[in-house]
C-alpha positions in Angstrom: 221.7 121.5 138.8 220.4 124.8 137.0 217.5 124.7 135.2 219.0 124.5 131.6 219.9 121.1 132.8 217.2 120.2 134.5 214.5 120.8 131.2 217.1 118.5 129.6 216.6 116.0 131.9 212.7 116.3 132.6 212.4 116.7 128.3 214.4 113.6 127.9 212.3 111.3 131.0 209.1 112.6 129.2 210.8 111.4 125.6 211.4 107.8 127.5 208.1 107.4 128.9 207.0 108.4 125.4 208.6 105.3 123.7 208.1 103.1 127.0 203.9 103.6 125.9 204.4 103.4 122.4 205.8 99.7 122.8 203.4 98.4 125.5 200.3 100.0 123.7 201.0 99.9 120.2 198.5 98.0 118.3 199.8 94.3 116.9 200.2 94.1 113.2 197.5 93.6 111.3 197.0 90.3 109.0 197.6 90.6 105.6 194.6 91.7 103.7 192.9 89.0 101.8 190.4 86.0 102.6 189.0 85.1 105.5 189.6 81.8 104.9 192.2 82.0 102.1 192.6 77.7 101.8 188.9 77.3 101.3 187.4 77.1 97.8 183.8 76.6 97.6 183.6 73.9 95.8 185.3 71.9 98.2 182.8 72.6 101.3 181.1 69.2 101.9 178.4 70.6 104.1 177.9 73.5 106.3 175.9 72.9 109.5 174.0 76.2 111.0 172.7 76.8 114.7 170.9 79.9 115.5 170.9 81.9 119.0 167.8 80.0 120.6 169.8 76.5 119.7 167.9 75.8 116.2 170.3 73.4 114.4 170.0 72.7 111.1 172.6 70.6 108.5 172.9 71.5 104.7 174.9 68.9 102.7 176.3 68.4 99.1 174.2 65.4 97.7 173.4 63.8 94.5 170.9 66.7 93.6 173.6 69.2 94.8 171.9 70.1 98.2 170.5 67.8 100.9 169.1 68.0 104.4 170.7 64.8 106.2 168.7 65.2 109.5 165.8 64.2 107.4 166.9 61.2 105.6 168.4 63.5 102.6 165.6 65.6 102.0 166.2 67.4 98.7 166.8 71.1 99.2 168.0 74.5 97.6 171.4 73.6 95.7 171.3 77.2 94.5 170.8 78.7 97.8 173.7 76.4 99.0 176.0 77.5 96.2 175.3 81.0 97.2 176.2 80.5 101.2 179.6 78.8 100.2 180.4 81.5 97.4 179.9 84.3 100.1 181.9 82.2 102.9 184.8 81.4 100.7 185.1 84.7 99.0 184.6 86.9 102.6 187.6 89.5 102.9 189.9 90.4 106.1 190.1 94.0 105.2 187.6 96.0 107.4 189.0 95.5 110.9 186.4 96.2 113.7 188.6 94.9 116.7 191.0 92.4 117.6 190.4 92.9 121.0 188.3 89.1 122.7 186.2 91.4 125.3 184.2 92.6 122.2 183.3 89.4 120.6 179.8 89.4 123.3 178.9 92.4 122.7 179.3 92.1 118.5 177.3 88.6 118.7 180.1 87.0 117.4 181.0 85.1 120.7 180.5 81.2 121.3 178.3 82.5 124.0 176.3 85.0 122.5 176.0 84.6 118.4 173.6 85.4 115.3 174.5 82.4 113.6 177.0 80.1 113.7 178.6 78.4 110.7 180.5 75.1 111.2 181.6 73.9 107.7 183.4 70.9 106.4 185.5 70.3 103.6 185.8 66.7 101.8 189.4 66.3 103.4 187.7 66.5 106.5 189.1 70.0 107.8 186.2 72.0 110.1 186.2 75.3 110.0 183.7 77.6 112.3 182.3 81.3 111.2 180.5 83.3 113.7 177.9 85.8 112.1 176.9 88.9 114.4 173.8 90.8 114.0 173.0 92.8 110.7 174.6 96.1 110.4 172.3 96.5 107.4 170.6 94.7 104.9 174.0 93.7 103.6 176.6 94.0 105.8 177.7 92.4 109.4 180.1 91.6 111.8 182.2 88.3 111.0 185.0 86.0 113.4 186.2 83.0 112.1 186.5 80.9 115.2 190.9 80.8 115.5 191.2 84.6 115.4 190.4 87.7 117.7 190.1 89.7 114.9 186.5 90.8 114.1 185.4 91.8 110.7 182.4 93.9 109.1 181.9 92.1 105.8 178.9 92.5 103.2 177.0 90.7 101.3 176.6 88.5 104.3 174.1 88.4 106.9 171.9 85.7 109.2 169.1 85.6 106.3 171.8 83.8 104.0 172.1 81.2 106.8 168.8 80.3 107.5 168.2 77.9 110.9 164.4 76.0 109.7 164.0 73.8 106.9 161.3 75.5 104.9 163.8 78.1 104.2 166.0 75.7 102.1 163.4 73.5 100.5 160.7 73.6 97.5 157.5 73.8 100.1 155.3 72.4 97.7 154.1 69.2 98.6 151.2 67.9 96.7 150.2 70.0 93.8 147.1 69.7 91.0 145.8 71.9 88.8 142.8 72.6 90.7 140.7 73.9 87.7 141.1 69.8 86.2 139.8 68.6 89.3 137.5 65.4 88.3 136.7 64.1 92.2 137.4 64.7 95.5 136.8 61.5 97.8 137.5 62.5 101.5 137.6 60.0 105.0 137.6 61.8 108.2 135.6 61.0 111.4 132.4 61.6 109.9 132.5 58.6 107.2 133.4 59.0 103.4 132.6 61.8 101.2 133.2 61.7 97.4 132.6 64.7 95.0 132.3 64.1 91.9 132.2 66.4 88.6 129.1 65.3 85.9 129.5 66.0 82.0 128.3 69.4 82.1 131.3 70.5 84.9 129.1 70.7 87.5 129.6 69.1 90.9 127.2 66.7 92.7 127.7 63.8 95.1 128.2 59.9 94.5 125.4 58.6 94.7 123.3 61.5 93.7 121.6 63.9 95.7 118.1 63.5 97.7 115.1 65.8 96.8 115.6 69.2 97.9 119.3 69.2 98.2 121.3 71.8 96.6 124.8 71.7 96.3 126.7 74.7 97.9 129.1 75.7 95.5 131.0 78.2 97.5 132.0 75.2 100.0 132.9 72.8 97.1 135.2 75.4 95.8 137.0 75.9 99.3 137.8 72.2 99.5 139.2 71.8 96.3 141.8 74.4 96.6 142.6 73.0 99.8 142.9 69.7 98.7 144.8 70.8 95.4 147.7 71.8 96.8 149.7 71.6 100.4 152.7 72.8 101.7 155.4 71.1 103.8 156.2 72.9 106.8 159.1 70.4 107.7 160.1 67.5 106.2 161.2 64.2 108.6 162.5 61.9 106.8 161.4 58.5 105.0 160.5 56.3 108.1 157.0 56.3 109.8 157.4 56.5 113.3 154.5 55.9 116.1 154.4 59.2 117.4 153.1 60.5 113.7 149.7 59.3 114.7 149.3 57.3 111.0 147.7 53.8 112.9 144.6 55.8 113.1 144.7 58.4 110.5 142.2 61.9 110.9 142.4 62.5 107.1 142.7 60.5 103.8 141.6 62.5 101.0 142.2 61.3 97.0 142.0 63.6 94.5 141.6 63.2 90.7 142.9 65.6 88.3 142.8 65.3 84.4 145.8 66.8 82.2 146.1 68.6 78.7 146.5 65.3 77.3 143.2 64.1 78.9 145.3 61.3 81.3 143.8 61.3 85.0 146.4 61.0 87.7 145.4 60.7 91.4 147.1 61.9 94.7 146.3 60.8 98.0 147.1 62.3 101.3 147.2 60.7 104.5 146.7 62.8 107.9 147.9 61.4 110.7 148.5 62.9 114.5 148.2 66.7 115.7 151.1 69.1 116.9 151.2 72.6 117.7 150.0 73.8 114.5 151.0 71.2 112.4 149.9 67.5 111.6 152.1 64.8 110.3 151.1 63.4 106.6 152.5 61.9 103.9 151.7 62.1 100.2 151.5 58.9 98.1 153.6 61.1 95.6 156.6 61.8 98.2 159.1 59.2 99.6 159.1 61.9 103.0 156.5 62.2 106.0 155.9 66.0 106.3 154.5 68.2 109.2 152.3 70.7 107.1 150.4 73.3 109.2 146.8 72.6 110.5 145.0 75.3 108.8 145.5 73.8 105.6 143.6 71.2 106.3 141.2 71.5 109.2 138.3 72.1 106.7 138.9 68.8 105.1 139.3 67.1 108.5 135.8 68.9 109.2 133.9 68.3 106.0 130.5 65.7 105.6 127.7 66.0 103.8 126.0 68.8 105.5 128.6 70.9 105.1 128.8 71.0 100.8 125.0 71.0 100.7 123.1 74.4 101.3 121.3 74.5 104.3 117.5 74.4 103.7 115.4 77.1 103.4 113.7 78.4 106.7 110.0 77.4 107.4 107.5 80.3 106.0 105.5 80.5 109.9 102.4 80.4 108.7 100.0 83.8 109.6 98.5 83.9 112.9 94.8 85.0 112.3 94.1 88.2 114.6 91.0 87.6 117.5 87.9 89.6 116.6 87.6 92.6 118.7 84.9 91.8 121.3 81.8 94.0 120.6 81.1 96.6 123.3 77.6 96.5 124.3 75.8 100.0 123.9 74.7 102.2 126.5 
């Protein structure tokens, strides 16, 4: 064979190894652009349930009030905040491919073993549909999978802080709120007995009962109390049902306070205190169906308060003047 014939041959092996590796490597179609999930409107997304990566769950429904937290009893929640998830779930795009290939998924935290956040939704026909959100490219964008494809996508306007996994990030915190300025009384059970505050004609504070000669009322510690008895925060709620473990047979706190409106009508609100967590106690607000945790600081001053502690401590004993020994006389010389 000369070698005319033999560049010929070696130029057409090279051309068939060229199409041989173009059909075993060449990349699969990709899906037509459009939505992610392109037979899911928002408005017909019953609930979406979220887990985080340390195995926080937590389960947003559609209720009466348009959002609901059924793992504690139907706890009223964001229905904005919900409204915005779903929008940005049912409108997410498939048209920035990252990689179709399932050795990635780990490594972009969008893996059933290793995730950001993962979003199982229902719709009212009863379809379930699973998102997997990977961590924050930026403030805007990351990585997305829904759960039946290999295909990863970067998508924005979605990120783990629109799929929060604890209950005070979808709910109104406020728990019990007066106006503490209107403020009447203050009538507080703890360990150390019952003490009642009460405001006289001129504004001024003093305590039932009156106060004993020489006492003086400490100003500074009746203001502390009354902002933290005008207003508490729920840290979680739990639901409508008292259970044992919240500690309520033998209550730390009960405190009632008595605020008067513009229209000179005096409303009361009572919180009860019951057991200790890490951080937290349980209570429950006469003006709230739910048991709370709220966190301890807000109210270990009222757990701590008696009468000592709103009065000013009295003044320090003048010592009385110690009369100086008269020098001996030295006897002359």
């Amino acid at each position: 064979m000369n070698v005319s014939m033999l560049n010929r041959v070696l130029a057409a092996a090279l051309a068939l190894q060229v199409v041989v590796l173009a059909v075993v490597f060449w990349p699969e179609s990709s899906p037509e652009v459009g939505a992610l999930f392109p037979d899911v409107e928002q408005d017909r997304i019953a609930s979406v349930t979220i887990t985080g990566p340390q195995g926080s769950v937590i389960e947003v429904s559609k209720g009466d009030g348009g959002c609901v937290l059924p793992q504690a009893d139907d706890y009223p929640c964001r229905a904005e905040q919900l409204r915005g998830l779903l929008d940005k779930i049912a409108d997410l795009q498939a048209d920035n491919l990252v990689t179709r290939t399932p050795s990635s998924h780990l490594r972009l935290r969008v893996s059933p073993s290793g995730f950001e956040r993962m979003l199982e939704f229902e719709t009212y026909e009863g379809e379930r549909r699973r998102l997997y959100i990977g961590a924050a490219l930026t403030v805007s964008a990351s990585h997305v999978r829904a759960d039946d494809q290999a295909e990863v996508y970067k998508v924005s306007d979605l990120t783990t802080s629109d799929a929060p996994v604890n209950a005070a990030s979808w709910i109104d915190t406020e728990y019990l709120a007066v106006d503490r300025d209107n403020i009447q009384s203050l009538t507080i059970e703890n360990a150390d007995g019952r003490l009642a505050l009460l405001k006289d004609d001129q504004g001024e504070w003093t305590l039932e009962g009156g106060l004993a000669e020489g006492e003086i009322i400490d100003t500074s510690k009746i203001n502390s109390l009354l902002t933290r008895a005008a207003s508490v925060s729920a840290r979680a709620p739990l639901g409508r049902g008292e259970e044992e473990s919240y500690g309520f047979a033998e209550p730390q706190l009960i405190y009632t306070v008595e605020a008067r409106d513009d229209a000179g009508s005096v409303t009361a609100r009572t919180l009860t205190v019951g057991g200790q967590g890490d951080g937290v106690f349980y209570a429950k607000s006469d003006g709230s169906d739910y048991y709370v945790l709220i966190s301890s600081y807000e109210v270990n001053d009222l757990i701590d308060a008696d009468r000592a502690y709103v009065l000013e401590p009295p003044p320090a004993p003048t010592p009385e003047p110690t009369m100086e020994p008269e020098p001996t006389p030295t006897p002359s010389g």
